[in-house]
matplotlib code that plots the C-alpha trace (Angstrom):
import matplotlib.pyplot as plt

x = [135.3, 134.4, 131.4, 128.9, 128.9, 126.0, 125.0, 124.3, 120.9, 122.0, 124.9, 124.7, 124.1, 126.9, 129.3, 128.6, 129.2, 128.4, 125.4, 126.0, 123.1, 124.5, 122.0, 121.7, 120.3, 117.9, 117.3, 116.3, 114.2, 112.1, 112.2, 110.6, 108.1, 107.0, 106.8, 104.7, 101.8, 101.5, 102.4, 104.5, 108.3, 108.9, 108.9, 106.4, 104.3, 104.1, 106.9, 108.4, 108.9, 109.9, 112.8, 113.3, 112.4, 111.6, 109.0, 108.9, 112.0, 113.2, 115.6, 116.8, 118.9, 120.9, 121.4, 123.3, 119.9, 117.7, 116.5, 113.8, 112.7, 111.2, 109.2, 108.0, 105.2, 102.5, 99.1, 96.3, 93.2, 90.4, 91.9, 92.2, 95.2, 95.5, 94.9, 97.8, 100.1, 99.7, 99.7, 102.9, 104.2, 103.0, 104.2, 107.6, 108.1, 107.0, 109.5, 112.7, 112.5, 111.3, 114.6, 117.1, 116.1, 116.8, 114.0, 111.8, 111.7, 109.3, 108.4, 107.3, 105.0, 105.0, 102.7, 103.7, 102.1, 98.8, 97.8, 94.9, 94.1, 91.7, 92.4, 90.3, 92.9, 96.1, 96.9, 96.6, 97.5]
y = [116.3, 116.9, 118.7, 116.3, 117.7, 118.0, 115.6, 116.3, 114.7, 114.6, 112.7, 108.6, 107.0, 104.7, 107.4, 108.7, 104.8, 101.8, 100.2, 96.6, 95.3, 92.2, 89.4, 90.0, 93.3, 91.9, 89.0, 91.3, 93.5, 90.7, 89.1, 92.5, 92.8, 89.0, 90.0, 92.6, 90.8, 87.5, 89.7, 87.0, 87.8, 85.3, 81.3, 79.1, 77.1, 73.3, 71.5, 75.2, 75.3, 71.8, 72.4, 75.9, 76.8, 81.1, 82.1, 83.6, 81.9, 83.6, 82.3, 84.8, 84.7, 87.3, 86.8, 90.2, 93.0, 90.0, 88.2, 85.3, 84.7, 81.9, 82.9, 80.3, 81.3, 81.0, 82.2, 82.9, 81.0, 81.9, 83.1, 82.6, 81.0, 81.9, 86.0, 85.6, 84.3, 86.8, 89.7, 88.3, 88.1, 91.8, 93.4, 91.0, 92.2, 95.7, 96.7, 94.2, 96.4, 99.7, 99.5, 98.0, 98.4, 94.9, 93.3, 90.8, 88.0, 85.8, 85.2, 81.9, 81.6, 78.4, 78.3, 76.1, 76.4, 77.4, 79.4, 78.9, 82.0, 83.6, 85.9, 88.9, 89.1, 89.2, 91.4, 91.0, 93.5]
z = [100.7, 96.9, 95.5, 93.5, 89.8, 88.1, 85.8, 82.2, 81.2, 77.9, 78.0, 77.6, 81.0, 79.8, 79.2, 83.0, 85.0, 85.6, 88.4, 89.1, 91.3, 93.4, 93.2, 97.5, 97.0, 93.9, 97.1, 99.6, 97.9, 96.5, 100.4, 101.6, 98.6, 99.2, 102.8, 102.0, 100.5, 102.4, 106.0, 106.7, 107.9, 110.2, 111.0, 109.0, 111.5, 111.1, 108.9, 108.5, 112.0, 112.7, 110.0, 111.3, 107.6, 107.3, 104.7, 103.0, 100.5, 98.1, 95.4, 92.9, 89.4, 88.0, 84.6, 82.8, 83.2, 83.8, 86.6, 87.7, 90.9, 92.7, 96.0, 98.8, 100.6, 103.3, 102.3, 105.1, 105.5, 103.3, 100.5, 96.9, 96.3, 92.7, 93.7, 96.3, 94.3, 91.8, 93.9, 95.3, 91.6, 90.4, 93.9, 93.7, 89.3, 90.1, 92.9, 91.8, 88.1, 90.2, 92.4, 90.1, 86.8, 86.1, 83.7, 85.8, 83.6, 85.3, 89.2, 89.8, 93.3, 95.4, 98.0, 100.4, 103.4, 104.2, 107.6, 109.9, 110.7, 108.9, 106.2, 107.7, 110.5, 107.8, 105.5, 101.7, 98.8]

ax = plt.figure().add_subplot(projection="3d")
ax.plot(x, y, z, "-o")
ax.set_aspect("equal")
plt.show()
């Protein structure tokens, strides 16, 4: 087994490799951070169900160090629709750039299902 050498923090990050980031990882990690702000990680109820639809959906594009994303969600009862979807766009632009270092173009936020539950018993970032 080799010894990691250090790593000059001088020397061109271009010069030392290359990271490509699959558009699944970019996927997943935009999943998760939709997930994270709507609380939801599992069957929609209603149509979702019916069509055995999961939400959140998440549809991503890799385009060279770019990407946009398009995120399907289910926001709780009681809420501001306009203040979910753009917590679910900071929290999706913030940790898809944070992990990869790709640039977030844009995040476009469909909401397309509402819950019934009330919002004081879901969480919300």
């Amino acid at each position: 087994m080799s010894t990691p050498q250090a790593v000059d923090p001088a020397q061109d990050a271009s010069d030392r490799g290359r990271l490509d980031v699959k558009p699944r990882a970019v996927h997943r990690i935009a999943e998760q951070a939709t997930a994270d702000v709507t609380g939801w990680t599992g069957r929609g109820g209603g149509l979702g169900r019916a069509l055995g639809r999961r939400l959140p959906v998440v549809d991503v594009t890799v385009t060279g160090r770019h990407a946009v994303v398009t995120a399907d969600v289910m926001a709780p009862w009681g809420l501001a629709l306009a203040d979910v979807a753009a917590s679910v766009r900071d929290r999706v632009a913030a940790r898809v750039g944070e992990l990869t270092g790709l640039a977030v173009d844009r995040v476009d936020v469909r909401i397309v299902q509402i819950d019934r539950e009330p919002a004081a018993e879901r969480r919300v970032e």
